[in-house]
N, C-alpha and C positions, 0 to 999 in steps of 0.2 A: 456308538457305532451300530451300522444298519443290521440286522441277521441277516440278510442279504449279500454281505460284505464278503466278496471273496478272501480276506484275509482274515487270520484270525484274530478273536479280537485282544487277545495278552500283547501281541506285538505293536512295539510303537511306530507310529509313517516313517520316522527316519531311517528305522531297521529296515522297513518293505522297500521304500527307497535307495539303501545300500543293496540291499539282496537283488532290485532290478537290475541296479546299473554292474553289477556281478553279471548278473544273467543276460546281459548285453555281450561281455565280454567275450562268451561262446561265440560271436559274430568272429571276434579277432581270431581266433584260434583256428576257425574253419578257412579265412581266409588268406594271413599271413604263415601258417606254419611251416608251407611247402616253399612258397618265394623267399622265405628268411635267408636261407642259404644256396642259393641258384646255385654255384659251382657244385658245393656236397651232395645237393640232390640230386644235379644231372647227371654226376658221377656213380650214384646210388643204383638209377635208373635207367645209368647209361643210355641218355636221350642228350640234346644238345639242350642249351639256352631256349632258344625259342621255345621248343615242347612245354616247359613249364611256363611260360607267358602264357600260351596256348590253354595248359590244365588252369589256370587262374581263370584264364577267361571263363573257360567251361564253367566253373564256379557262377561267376558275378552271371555271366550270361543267364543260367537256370531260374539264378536270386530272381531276376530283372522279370521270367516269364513267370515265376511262381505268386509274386504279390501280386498279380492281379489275379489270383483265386485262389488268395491266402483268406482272405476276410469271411468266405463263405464255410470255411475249416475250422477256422476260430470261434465263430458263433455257434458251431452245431457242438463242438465238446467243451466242455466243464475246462478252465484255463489249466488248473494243477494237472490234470491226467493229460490236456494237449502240451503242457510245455514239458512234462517229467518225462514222454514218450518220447519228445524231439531231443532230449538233451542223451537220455537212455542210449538211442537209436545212432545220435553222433560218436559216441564212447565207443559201437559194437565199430562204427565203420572206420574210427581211429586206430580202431586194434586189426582190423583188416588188412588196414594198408599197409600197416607195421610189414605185414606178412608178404604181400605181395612187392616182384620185383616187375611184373609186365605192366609197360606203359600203356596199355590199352583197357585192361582193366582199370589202372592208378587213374585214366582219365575219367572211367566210367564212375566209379567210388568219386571221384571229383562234383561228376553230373550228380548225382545224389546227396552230397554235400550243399549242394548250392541250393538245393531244395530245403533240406535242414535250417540253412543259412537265412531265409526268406521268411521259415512260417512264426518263428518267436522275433523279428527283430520290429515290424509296426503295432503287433499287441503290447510287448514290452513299453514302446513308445507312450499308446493308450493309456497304460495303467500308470506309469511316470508320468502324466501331465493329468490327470484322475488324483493324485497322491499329492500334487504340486500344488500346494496352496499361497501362490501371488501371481500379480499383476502382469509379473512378467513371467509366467510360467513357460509359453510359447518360446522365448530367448531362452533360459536353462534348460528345459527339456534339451531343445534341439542342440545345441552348444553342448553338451555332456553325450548324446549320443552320437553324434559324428565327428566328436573331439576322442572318441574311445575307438571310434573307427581309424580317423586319421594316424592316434597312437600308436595303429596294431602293429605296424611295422616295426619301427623302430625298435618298441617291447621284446616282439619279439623275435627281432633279429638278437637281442643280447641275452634273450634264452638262450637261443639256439645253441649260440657261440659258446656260451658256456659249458650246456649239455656236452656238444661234442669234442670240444675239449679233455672231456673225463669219460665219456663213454659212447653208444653205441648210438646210431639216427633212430634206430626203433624207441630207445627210452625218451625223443621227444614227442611220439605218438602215443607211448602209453602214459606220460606226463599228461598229455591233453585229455587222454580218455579219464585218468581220475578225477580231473578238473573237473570233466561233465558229468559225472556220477557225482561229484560233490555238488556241483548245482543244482543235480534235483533231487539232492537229498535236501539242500536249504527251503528248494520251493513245498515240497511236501513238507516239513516244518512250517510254514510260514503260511501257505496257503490253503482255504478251504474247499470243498466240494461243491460250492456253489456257483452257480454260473456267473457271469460280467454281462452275457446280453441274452436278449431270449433264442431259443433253441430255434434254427431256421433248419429245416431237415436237407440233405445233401443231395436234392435233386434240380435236374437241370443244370448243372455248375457245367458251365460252359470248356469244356474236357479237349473241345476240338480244337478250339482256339488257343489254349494252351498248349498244345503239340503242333500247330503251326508254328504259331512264335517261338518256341524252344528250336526247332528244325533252321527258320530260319536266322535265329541270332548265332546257334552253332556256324554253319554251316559259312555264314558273312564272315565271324570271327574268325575261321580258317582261312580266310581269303585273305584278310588280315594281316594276319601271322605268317602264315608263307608265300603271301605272293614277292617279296621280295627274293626270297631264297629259292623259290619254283621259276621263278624269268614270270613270272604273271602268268599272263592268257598264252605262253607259249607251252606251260601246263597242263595239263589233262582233268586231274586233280580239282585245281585253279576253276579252270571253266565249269565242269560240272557244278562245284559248290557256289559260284558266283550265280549262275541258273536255278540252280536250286534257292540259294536264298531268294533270289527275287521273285520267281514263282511261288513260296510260302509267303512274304511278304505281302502280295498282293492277294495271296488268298484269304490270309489274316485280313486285310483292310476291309476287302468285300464284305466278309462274316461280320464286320464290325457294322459296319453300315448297314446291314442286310438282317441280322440275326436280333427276334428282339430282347433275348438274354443276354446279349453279349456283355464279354468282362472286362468291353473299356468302349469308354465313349468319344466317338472320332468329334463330336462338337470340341471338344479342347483345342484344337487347331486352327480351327476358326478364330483365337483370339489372338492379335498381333504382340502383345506381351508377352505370351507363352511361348512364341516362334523365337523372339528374341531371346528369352531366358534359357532357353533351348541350345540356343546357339552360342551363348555368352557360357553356359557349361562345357561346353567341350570345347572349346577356344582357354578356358581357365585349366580344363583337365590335358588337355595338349601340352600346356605348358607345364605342367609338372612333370612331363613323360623326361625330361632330361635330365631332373635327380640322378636317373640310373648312371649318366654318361660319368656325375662328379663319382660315384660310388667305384664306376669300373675305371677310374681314372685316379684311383685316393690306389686301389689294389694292383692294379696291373703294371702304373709308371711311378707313382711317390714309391711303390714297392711297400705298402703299409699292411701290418698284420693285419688276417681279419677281426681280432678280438678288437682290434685299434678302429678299425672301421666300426665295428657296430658299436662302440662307446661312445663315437663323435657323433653318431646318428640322435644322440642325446641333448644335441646342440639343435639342430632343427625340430626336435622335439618340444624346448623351452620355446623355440621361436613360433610351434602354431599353436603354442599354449598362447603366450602374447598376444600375438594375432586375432586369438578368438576373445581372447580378454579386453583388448582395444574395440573390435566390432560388438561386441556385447555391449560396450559401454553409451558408445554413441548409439546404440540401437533403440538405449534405455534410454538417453537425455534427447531422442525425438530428432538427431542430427540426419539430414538427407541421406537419404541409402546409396543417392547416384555420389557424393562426396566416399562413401565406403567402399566401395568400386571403384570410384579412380583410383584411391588410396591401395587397395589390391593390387590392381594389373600394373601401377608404377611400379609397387613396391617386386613384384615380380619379376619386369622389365631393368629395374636396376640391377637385380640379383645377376640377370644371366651379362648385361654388360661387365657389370665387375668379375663376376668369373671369367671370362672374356680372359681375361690378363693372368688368371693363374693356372692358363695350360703351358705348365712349364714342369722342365723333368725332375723337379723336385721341389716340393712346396710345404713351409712349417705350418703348424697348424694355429698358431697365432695371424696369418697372413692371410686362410680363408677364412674362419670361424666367422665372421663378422656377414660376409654374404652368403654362406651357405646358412647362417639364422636366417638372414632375410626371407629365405625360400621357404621357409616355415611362416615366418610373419605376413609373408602373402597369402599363401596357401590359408591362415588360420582368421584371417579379415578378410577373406573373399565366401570361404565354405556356407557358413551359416545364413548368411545374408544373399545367397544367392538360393539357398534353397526357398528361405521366406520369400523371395521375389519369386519363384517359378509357382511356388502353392497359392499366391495371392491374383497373380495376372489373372485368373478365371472367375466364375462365382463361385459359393462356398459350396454345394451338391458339384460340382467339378473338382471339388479342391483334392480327391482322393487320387484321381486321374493327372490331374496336373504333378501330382507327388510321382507317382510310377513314371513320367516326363521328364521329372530331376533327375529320378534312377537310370533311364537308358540315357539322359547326357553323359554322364559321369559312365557308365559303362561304354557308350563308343567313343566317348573323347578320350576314355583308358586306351582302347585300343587301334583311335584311330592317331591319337600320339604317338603310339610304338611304334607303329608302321613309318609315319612320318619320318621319325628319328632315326630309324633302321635306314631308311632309306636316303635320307638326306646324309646319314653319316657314310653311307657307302660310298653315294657320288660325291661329298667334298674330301673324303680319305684318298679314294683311289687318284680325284683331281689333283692333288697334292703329291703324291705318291708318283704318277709319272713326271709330274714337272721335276721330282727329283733324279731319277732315273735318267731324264734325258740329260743330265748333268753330271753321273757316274758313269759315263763312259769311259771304255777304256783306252781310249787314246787321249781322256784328259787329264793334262800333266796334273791337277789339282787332287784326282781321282786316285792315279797313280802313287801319289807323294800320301795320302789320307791311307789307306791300305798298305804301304812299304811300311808306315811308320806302327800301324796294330800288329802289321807281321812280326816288326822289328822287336815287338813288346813283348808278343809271343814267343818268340825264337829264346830273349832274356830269360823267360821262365822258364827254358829247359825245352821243348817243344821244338821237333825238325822242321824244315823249312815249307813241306809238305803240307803236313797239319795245320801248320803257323798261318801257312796260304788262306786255305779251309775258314781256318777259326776266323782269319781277319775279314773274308767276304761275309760270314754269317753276322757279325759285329757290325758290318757296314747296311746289311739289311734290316736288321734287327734296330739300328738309329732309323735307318728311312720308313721304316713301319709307327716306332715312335713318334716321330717328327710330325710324320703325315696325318697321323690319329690328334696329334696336339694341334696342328693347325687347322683340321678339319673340323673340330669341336670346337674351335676360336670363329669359326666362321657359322657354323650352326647356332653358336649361340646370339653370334649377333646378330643375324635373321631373327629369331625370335624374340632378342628383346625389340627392334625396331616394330616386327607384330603386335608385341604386347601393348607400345607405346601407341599404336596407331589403334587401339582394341579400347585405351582410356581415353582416348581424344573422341573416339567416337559413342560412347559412353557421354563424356561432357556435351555435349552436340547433338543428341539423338531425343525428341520432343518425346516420342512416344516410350521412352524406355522411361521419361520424368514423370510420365502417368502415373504408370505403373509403379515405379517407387513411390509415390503418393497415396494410392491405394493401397500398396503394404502397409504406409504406416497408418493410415485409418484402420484397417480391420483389425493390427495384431495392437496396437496401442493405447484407441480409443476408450 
């Protein structure tokens, strides 16, 4: 081993190797710990639902502006003192939020999280495919780091549950700050004082451009997230930030074009492979935005505990294990990347027709298990093989820029899903919701006879006529709200599988996207 070798040299690859993909997992922790339990937190923080969609976003959004002037931070410090400070640094603002109950702050401590979030997760990467001794290193690196991402969820939503099962929300924040005092107590064991690349001093790092683009991906993401719930542009809020982003946006572009340090290079766009990988990310990240609907759909109408919810989340966990283990495999015996992609967005498209049929007021868990895997087995044969195709459309001096191009897919296809789904489920709920309405009238004798007979049930239990009244109209709203939520989600989802299916036909058919999967597998294969 080199003296040169940032690690030291008693420890064997396999160790360093274990210890990375550890030190990966601070990724998970920053960004599943707060969505684990939507209800308990909003409760905590007495904010609604959305707000934490919102503080997530703030997260990935940061991540998203931070990598492109992560590389020039990593180079100027020694890796052990850059990663032992980020992990150090994550623990203090773990133990912060413990503390704090203002959402305004919790969002702020969020924006600084995402920054954390950013500066270890492509060095980590580096030194895992540095450590990776085969052929196909390029396939496990990537396959183990975005399979530890896609895991984080599930993980640790069945921490959470447990945690607070037994005790207080604060001990799953101070749970997470030991974590990251334990990983840089492993990196300081493991690793030496020496540098990975030569020392570039921290000048000129393009400062402006990175507070444009945070300004404006905040500020979109808001727009985002509440234009549904603000009436849109009949907002105050709405409009300003929608102005606001697009004037940072485009002052970001200028500086790009214009500035000659700048920290991303607008030729990436120029290449039609990239436009499309671009776009096939967040068309693949859209579609997973509906998970959430089966999740509020298993707790609010099967009426399933939540410990019971985040157990079954264990089941689309085997399935993006598969998933990525099927795409791996064909990746390695040289089979068409466009056959790996169809094989995704069908297997996607299947998932939400067959859930299709089990929005119904009570459902065994033998009856969805089978397509709610699918939506893992899509998710886990589309992820990896789409990042390789977004890093490969360009040449290789682009290929860093084309990566931060996967990253804001996946971040606005996160949030431009939500929005979608938010809003598509408002207009096919409430659609459904008065067509039932105009049919509970109360001059109809069907309406009539439906409410005498809850009153009548009522009254049996002991309950005056009065009450029994009361009780039996909130009974009958409380089905039409059901009703409408289940038929509305029957119909959103077939919209989306007929997308999905119109998303792999054009995939099979599309000349120039068969380029580009041809050039992925010359560069990562040959």
């Amino acid at each position: 081993m080199k003296k040169t070798s940032i690690f030291k040299p008693w420890v064997p690859n396999w160790a360093i190797q274990v210890v990375l993909v550890i030190c990966m997992l601070h990724t998970m922790a920053l960004l599943g710990l707060y969505t684990s339990n939507i209800s308990y937190a909003a409760s905590y923080f007495d904010i609604e639902p959305e707000d934490l969609q919102f503080s997530m976003s703030l997260t990935y959004g940061t991540f998203l502006a931070t990598i492109l002037i992560e590389s020039r931070l990593f180079k100027y410090f020694p890796p052990r003192n850059y990663l032992i400070s980020i992990y150090l640094l994550s623990a203090v603002l773990f133990v912060t939020s413990a503390y704090t109950n203002d959402f305004v702050v919790f969002a702020f401590l969020r924006i600084l999280e995402g920054i954390l979030m950013a500066l270890p997760w492509i060095p980590l990467r580096i030194l895992m495919l540095s450590r990776t001794k085969s052929p196909n290193a390029t396939i496990i690196v990537f396959s183990i780091t975005y399979g530890a991402l896609l895991a984080a969820s599930p993980f640790i939503v069945n921490i959470a549950v447990w945690l607070l099962d037994a005790h207080d929300w604060k001990y799953m924040t101070f749970g997470s700050a030991i974590f990251q005092i334990m990983v840089a107590s492993m990196i300081w064991l493991t690793f030496t004082a020496n540098r990975f690349h030569r020392k570039i001093p921290l000048y000129k790092v393009d400062w402006t451009s990175f507070v444009l683009l945070t300004i404006a991906i905040l500020t979109g993401v808001y727009v985002l997230n509440y234009g549904e719930k603000l009436y849109w542009f009949q907002s105050e809020n709405i409009v300003i930030c929608a102005i606001t982003s697009l004037l940072m946006s485009a002052l970001f572009i200028i500086r790009q074009m214009t500035y000659r340090r700048s920290c991303f290079d607008m030729r990436v766009f120029s290449y039609r492979n990239l436009r499309l990988s671009l776009l096939l990310f967040i068309v693949f990240y859209i579609s997973r935005a509906t998970l959430t609907i089966c999740h509020t759909t298993m707790s609010k109408v099967w009426q399933w505990e939540p410990l019971r919810v985040a157990h079954v989340q264990y089941v689309n966990l085997l399935g993006i294990f598969i998933g990525m283990t099927i795409a791996g495999m064909m990746m390695v015996k040289k089979l068409p990347t466009k056959l790996i992609l169809i094989l995704g967005f069908l297997t996607m498209a299947i998932y939400h027709w067959w859930f299709t049929f089990l929005f119904l007021p009570d459902v065994a868990l033998s009856q969805m298990w089978i397509p709610y895997m699918l939506q893992g087995v899509g998710v886990g044969v589309l992820f990896v093989p789409l990042v390789l195709n977004t890093v490969s459309a360009v040449p290789a001096y682009l290929a860093p820029f084309a990566g931060a191009i996967g990253v804001a897919g996946r971040f606005w296809g996160t949030n431009i899903g939500f929005c979608l789904v938010q809003n598509f489920q408002v207009y096919f709920i409430n659609k459904h919701r008065y067509i039932f309405l105009e049919k509970l009238l109360p001059e109809n004798p069907t309406t009539t006879g439906i409410v005498s007979t809850i009153q009548e049930s009522f009254v049996q239990k002991g309950y005056d006529l009065a009450p029994a009244a009361t009780l039996a109209m909130k009974k009958v709203n409380a089905g039409v709200q059901t009703q409408s939520f289940l038929l509305g989600n029957m119909e959103l989802f077939t919209v989306w599988g007929y997308g999905l299916f119109l998303v792999a036909l054009y995939i099979a058919f599309n000349k120039h996207l068969r380029f580009s999967f041809n050039l992925l597998k010359n560069k990562y294969f040959s």
